[in-house]
LOVEX-51207 format. One line per field, with one value per residue (C-alpha): x, y, z. Coordinates in steps of 0.5 Angstrom, whole numbers, plus 2048, in hexadecimal, padded with zeros to 3 digits. Example, Ala and Ser with C-alpha at 12.3 -4.5 7.8 and 13.67 -1.06 7.14 Angstrom:
xx = [819|81B]
yy = [7F7|7FE]
zz = [810|80E]
This chain:
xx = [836|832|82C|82B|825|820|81F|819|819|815|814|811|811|80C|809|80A|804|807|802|806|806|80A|80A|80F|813|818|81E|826|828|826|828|826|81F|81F|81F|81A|816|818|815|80F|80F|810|815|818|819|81B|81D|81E|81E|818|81A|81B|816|819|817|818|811|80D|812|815|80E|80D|814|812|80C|80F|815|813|80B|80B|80F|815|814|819|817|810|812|816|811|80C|811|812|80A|809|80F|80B|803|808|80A|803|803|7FC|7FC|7FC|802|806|804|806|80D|80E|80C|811|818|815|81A|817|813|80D|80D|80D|807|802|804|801|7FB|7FA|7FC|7F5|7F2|7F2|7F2|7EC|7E9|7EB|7EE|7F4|7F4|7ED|7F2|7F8|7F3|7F3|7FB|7FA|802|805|801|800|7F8|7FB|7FE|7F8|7F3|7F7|7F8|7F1|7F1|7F5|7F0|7EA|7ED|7F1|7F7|7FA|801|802|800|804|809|808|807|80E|811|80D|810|817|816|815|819|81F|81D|81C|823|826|824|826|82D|82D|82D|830|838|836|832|838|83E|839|839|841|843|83E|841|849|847|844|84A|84E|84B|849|850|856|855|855|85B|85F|85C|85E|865|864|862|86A|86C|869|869|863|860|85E|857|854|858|854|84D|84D|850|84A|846|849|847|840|840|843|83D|837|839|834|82E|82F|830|829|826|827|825|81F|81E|81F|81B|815|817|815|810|80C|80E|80C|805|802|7FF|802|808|809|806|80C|812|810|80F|816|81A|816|819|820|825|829|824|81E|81E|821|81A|816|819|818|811|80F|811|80E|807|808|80B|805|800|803|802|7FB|7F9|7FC|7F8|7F2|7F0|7EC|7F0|7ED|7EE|7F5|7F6|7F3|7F7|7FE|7FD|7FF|806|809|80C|80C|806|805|805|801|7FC|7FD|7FB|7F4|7F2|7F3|7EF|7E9|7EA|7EB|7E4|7E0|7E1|7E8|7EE|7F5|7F9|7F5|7F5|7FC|7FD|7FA|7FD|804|808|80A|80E|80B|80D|809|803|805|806|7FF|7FC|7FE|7FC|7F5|7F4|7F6|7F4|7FC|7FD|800|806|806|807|80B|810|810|811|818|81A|819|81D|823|822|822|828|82C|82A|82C|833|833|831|836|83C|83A|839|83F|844|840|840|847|849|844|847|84F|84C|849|850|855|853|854|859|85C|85A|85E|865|864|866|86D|86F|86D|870|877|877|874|879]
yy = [81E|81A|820|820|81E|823|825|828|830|833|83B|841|847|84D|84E|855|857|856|84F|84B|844|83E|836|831|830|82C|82D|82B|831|837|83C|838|839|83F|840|83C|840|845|845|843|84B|848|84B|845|848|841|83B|835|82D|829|824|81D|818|811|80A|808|80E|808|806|80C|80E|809|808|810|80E|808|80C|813|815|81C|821|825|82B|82F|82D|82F|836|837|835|83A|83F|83D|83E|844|846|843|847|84E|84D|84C|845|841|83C|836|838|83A|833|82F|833|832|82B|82B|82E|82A|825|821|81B|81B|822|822|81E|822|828|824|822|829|82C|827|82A|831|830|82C|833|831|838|836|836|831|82C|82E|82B|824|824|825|821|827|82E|830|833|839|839|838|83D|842|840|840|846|849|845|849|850|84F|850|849|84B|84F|849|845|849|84A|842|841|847|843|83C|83F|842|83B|838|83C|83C|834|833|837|833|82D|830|831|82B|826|829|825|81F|81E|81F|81B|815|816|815|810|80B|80D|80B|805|803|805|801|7FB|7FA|7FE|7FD|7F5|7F6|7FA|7F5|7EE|7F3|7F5|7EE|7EB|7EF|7EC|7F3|7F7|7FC|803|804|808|803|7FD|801|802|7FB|7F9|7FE|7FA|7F4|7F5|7FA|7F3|7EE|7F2|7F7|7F4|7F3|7FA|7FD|7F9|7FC|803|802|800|805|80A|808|807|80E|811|80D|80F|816|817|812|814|81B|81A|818|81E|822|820|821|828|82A|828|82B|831|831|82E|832|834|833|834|83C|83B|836|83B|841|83D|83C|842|846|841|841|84A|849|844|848|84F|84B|849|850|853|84F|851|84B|84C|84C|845|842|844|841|83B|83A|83C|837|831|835|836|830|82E|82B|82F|836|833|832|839|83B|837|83A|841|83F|83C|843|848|845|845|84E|84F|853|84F|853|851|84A|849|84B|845|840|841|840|847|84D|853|856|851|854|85C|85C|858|85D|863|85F|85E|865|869|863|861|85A|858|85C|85B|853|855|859|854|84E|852|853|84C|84A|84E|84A|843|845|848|842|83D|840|841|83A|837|83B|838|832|830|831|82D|827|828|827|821|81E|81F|81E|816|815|818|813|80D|80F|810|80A|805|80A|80B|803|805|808|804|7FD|7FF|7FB|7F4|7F4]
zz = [78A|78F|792|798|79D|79F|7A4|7A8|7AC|7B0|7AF|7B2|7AD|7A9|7A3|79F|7A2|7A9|7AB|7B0|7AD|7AF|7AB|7A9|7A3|7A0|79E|79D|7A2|7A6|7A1|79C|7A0|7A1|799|797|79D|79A|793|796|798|7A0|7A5|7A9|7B1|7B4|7B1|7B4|7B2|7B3|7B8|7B4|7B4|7B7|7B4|7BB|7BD|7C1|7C5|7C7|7C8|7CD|7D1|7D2|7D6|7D9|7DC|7DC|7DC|7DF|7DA|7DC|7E0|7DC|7D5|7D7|7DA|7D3|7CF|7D2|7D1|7CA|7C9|7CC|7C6|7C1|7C4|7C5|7BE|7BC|7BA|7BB|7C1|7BC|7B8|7BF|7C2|7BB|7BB|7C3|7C1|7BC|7BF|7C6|7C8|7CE|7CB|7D0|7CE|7C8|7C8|7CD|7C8|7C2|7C5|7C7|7C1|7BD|7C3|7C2|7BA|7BC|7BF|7C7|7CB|7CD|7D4|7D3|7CF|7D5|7DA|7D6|7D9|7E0|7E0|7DC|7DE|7E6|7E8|7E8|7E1|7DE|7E2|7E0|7D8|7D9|7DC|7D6|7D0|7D4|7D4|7CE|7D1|7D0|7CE|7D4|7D8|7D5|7D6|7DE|7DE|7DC|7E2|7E6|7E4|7E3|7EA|7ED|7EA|7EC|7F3|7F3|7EF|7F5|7FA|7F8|7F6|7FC|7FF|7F9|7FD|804|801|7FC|802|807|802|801|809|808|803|806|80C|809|804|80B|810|80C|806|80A|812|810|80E|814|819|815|815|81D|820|81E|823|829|82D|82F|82B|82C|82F|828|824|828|826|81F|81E|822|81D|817|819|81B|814|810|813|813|80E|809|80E|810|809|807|80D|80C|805|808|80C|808|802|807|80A|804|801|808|806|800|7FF|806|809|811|80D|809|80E|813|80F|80C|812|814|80F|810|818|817|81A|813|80D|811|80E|808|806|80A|806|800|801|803|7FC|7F8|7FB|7FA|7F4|7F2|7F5|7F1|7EA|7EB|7EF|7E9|7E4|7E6|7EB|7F1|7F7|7FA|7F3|7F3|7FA|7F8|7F2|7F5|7FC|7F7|7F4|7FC|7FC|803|807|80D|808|804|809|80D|806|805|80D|80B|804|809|80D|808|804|80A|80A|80E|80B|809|80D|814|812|811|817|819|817|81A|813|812|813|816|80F|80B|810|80F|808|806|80C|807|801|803|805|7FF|7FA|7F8|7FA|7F5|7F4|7FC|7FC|7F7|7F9|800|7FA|7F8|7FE|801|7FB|7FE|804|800|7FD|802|807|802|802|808|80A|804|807|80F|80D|809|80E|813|80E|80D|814|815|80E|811|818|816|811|816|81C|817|816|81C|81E|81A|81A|822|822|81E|824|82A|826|827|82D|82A|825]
């Protein structure tokens, strides 16, 4: 009988004398790995297969970075939950970022964890190695691991960082869920009325012109509609194509540009204060981790303003950072800026005076939470009636137009 091939685990467990410990190891299974750590006196508490090595690695490696060069949100948030296990367990820093390394399975990830990994065993901290991969980890991450490494705390750290990313992650999916619905029925009415006007219309005014009597006057319009939408179709495609892409490219590559569309959504008549919501309980919720993690209120500030999300916050946040440095209270400043609700202005007053800001921007963080969860409901549930009706509104009109003639042709035949 043919043996099989070996294959290669990854483990976490403990000596005898209690000394977390963690390695690699060959064996045909899991239980027969456990065996043979077992007689070696260890204890295995997780046991995962390593990830295969791939004879194709270099070109793997390099479509990677041609296609994706900054690693995905989520597998960087479940890496650092999973070192934040690793250090509570007692892990040093290298093995957890070799096991982290090993279990990865976003490739540019993987990478960056094993030049991390070289780095520290090298005798690098790790939020000095996490500086290298400014693509991957955000300024605050790494001050605050910094934080953690110089106070000796950087398990607890970790785990107020993966709260964090855990928490903006949540907020970022919630909006985008809540716009995916109207951007999906928008392009639905977009490509039956395309289909309609273009592929059906021809074909009832080829049927209409036979008889040689007088259409209704809708019918003559949307005929005229198909006509124009026939000939020019494709210039105008291309053109909004166009315009579109220039849009966005103004958008994101230029300051103006991004400085006028943030403030837009942030005034529009429905998204507005759901975006408004959102970020006002990232920037307390950002600022609440940093304060907590011993960091002086104008280095939180700074650290927080690039993780709002939007411009025009943003700025508002870097205005309070030059007032607040120059001897002024939070509580005055934000009053200034216009941007706020009177309770984020309350809340921080009470909070500078009794020397409890954190928990006070916390406390405001989970409550504008609520906010953004009940706006967004509230904004799914008023929108998608109004999307419907304009949806039933656009067809039924076509398709009024071409029965309309049915009943008016009697007389021509």
């Amino acid at each position: 009988m043919l043996r099989r091939n070996c294959r290669q685990y990854c483990w976490q467990g403990e000596d005898a004398q209690g000394n977390c410990l963690a390695g690699e190891i060959k064996a045909d299974s899991t239980s027969d790995a456990k065996v043979m750590l077992l007689k070696q006196g260890i204890t295995a508490h997780v046991l995962s297969r390593a990830r295969q090595k791939s004879p194709w690695k270099g070109v793997e490696a390099k479509a990677a970075s041609l296609w994706r060069r900054r690693p995905d949100t989520s597998a960087t948030m479940v890496m650092l939950e999973q070192l934040a296990s690793l250090t509570r367990a007692g892990l040093p820093i290298n093995k957890a970022l070799e096991i982290c390394s090993a279990s990865c399975i976003d490739g540019s990830l993987q990478q960056i964890l094993r030049t991390m990994n070289q780095d520290v065993t090298d005798g690098s901290m790790l939020h000095q190695t996490m500086e290298k991969h400014s693509e991957c980890f955000e300024p605050l991450t790494i001050n605050l691991l910094k934080a953690g490494e110089l106070t000796g705390q950087l398990d607890a750290m970790l785990k107020r960082v993966v709260s964090l990313s855990q928490h903006q992650l949540h907020t970022r999916q919630q909006l985008r869920q809540a716009l995916r619905y109207p951007t999906i029925v928008l392009m639905t009415a977009i490509v039956v009325c395309g289909i309609l006007l273009t592929q059906v219309v021809p074909g009832f005014a080829d049927s209409f012109s036979q008889f040689g009597a007088e259409l209704p006057w809708l019918t003559q319009h949307v005929m005229s509609v198909s006509d124009f939408a026939i000939r020019h179709g494709l210039s105008i495609s291309v053109g909004l194509a166009t315009a579109l892409v220039s849009t966005r490219l103004i958008i994101r590559r230029t300051a103006r540009g991004t400085q006028f569309w943030h403030r837009l959504i942030i005034n529009a008549p429905l998204i507005g204060p759901t975006i408004r919501a959102a970020c006002i309980s990232r920037l307390c919720n950002t600022l609440t981790v940093a304060l907590r993690s011993g960091l002086p209120l104008v280095e939180a500030q700074q650290l927080s303003a690039p993780t709002v999300g939007n411009e025009v916050y943003q700025n508002a946040v870097n205005s309070l950072l030059a007032q607040v440095s120059q001897g002024n209270t939070l509580s005055s400043c934000i009053r200034k800026t216009g941007l706020f609700p009177v309770m984020i202005e309350q809340m921080a007053t009470v909070g500078e005076e009794v020397g409890t800001l954190d928990s006070m921007l916390d406390k405001c963080a989970a409550h504008y939470q609520q906010v953004l969860d009940s706006r967004i409901a509230q904004f799914t549930a008023s929108l998608e009636p109004c999307l419907m009706a304009f949806l039933g509104i656009v067809i039924g009109i076509l398709m009024l137009a071409m029965y309309l003639p049915v009943f008016t042709l009697g007389s021509a035949i």
